[in-house]
C-alpha positions in Angstrom: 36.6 -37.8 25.1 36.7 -41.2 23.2 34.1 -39.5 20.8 36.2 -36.6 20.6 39.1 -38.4 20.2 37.7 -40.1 17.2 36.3 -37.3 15.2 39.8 -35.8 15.3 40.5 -39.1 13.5 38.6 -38.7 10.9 39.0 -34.9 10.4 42.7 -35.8 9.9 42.3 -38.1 7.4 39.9 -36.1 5.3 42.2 -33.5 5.3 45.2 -36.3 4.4 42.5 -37.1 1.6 42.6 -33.8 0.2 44.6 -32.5 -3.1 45.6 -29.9 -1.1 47.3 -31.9 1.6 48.5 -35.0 -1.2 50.3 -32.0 -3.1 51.9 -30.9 0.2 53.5 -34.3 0.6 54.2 -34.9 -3.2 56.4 -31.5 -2.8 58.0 -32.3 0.5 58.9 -35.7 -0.9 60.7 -34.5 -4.4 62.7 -31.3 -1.5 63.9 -34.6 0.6 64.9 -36.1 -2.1 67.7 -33.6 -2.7 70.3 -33.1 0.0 70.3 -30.4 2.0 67.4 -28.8 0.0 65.2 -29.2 3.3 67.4 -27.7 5.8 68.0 -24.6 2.7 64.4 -24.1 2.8 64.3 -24.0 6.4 67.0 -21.6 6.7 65.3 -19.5 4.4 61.9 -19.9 6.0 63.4 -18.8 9.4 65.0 -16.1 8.2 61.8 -14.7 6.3 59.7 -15.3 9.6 62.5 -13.3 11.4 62.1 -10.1 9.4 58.1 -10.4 9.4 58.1 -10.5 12.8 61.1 -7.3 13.4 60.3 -4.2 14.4 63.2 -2.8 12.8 62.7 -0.9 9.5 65.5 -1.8 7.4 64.6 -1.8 3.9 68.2 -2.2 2.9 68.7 -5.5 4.8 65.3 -6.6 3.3 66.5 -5.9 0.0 69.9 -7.9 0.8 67.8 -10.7 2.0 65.5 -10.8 -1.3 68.2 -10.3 -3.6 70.5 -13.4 -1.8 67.6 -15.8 -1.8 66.1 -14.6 -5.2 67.8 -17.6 -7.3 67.2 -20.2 -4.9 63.3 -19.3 -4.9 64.0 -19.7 -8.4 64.2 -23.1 -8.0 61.0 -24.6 -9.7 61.8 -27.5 -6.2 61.9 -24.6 -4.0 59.0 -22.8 -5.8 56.6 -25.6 -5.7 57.3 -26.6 -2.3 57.2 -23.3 -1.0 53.3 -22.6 -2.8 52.0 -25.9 -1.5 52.9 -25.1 1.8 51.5 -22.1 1.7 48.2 -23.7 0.1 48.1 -26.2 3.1 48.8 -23.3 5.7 46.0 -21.5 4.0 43.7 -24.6 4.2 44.2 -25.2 7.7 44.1 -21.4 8.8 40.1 -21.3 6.8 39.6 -24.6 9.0 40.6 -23.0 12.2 38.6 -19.6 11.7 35.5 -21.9 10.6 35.6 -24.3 14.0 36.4 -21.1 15.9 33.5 -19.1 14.5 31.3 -22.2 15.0 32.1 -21.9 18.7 31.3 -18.9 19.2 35.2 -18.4 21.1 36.0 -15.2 21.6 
């Protein structure tokens, strides 16, 4: 496992080397920076995960819930954070599928 346990040591900090992952923290940085921006975004996040995930319908309560957040992802803090996190997310999900594939887990 040693040998293992040191590739994942590198893996990690090639993907800490990457712009992708040094914009992710740049972002996070400048949303910590402002009080209560963090646990705003998180709110928001949970909420947005919440109606992705709901088997209920309700186009109205969608609408209220894009309408009422609509300013604050206005925020060019809350915009850029929100895109680099997304770009990291995205980075890590093409990782996954690629080691998976490579595997041949099914």
């Amino acid at each position: 496992m040693d040998r293992m346990d040191s590739a994942a040591d590198e893996f990690i900090a090639a993907i800490r080397e990457t712009e992708v992952y040094r914009n992710y923290r740049t972002e996070l940085d400048k949303v910590k920076n402002v009080p209560g921006l963090k646990g705003q975004i998180d709110d928001f996040r949970k909420r947005n995960f919440e109606f992705q995930t709901c088997t209920d319908n309700d186009f109205a309560k969608l609408d209220r819930f894009e309408k009422e957040y609509e300013n604050f992802r206005a925020n060019p803090l809350v915009a850029d954070f929100l895109a680099a996190e997304l770009d990291l997310c995205r980075m890590m999900q093409r990782i996954n599928i690629r080691i998976t594939a490579g595997l041949d887990f099914e």
